[in-house]
C-alpha positions as CSV (number, residue, x, y, z in Angstrom):
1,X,0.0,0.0,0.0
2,X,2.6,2.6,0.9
3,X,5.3,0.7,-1.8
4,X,4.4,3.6,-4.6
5,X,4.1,6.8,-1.9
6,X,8.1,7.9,-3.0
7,X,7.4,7.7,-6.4
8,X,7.4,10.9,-8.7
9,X,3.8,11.8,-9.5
10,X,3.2,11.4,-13.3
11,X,0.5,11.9,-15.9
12,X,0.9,9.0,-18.9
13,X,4.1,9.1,-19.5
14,X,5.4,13.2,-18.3
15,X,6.5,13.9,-15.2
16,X,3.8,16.4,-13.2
17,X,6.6,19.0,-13.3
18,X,6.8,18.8,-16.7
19,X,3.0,19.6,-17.2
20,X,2.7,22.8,-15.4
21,X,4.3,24.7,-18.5
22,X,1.1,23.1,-20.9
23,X,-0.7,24.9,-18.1
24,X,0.2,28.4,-19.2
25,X,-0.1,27.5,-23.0
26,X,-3.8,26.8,-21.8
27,X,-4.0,30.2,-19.6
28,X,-2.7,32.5,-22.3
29,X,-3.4,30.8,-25.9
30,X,0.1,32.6,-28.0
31,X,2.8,31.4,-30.3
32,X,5.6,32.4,-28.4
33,X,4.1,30.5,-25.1
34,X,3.7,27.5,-26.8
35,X,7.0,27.9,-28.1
36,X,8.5,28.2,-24.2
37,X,6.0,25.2,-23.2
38,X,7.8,22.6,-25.6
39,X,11.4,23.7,-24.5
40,X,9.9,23.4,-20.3
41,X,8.5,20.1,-21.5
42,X,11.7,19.2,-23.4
43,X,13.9,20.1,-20.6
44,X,11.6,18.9,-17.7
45,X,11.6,15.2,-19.5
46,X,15.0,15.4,-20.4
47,X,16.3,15.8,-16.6
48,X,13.7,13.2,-15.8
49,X,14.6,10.6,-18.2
50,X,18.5,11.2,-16.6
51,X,16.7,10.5,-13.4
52,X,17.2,13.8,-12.0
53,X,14.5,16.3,-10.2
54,X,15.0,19.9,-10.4
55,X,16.7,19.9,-7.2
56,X,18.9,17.4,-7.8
57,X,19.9,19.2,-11.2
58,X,20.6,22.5,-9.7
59,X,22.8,21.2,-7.0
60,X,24.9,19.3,-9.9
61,X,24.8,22.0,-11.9
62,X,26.3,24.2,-8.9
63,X,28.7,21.4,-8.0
64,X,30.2,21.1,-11.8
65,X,30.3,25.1,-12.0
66,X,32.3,25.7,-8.2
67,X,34.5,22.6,-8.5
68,X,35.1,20.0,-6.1
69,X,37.2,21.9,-3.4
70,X,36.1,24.0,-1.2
71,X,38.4,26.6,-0.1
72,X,36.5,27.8,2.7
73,X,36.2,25.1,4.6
74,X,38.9,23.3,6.5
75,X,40.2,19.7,6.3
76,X,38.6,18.5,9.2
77,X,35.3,19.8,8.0
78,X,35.2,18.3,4.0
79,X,32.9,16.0,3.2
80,X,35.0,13.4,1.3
81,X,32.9,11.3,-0.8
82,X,30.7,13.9,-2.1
C-alpha cells in the first residue's frame, strides 16, 4: 500500500513538473508561449529521463560550476565522498 508513496507523481508518460508549462499555454493561448512550453517540457523530460528532479539538477549543476574543493572550509570539516 505505501510501496508507490516515494514515487514521482506522473501523468501518462510526463513527469507532473513537466505539465505545469502546458498549463500556461492553456492560460494565455500565443505562439511564443507554446514555443516556451515545448522547450519546459523538453527540458523537464530530459532531466527526468537522466533520473534527475530539479533539485537534484541544480545542486549538480552548482557542483560542476564551483569545482570540487572547497576553499573555505577546513580539512577536518570536508565532506570526502561527495
Amino acid at each position: 500500500m505505501w510501496r508507490n508513496t516515494g514515487q514521482p507523481v506522473r501523468l501518462l508518460m510526463l513527469d507532473a513538473r513537466a505539465c505545469l508549462p502546458i498549463l500556461s499555454v492553456m492560460v494565455y493561448w500565443s505562439w511564443p508561449t507554446l514555443y516556451i512550453a515545448i522547450s519546459g517540457v523538453a527540458f523537464f523530460s530530459t532531466i527526468s529521463f537522466f533520473g534527475l528532479t530539479l533539485p537534484a539538477m541544480l545542486r549538480l549543476t552548482r557542483r560542476v560550476l564551483v569545482g570540487r574543493v572547497r576553499t573555505a572550509v577546513p580539512v577536518w570539516n570536508r565532506r570526502r565522498l561527495a
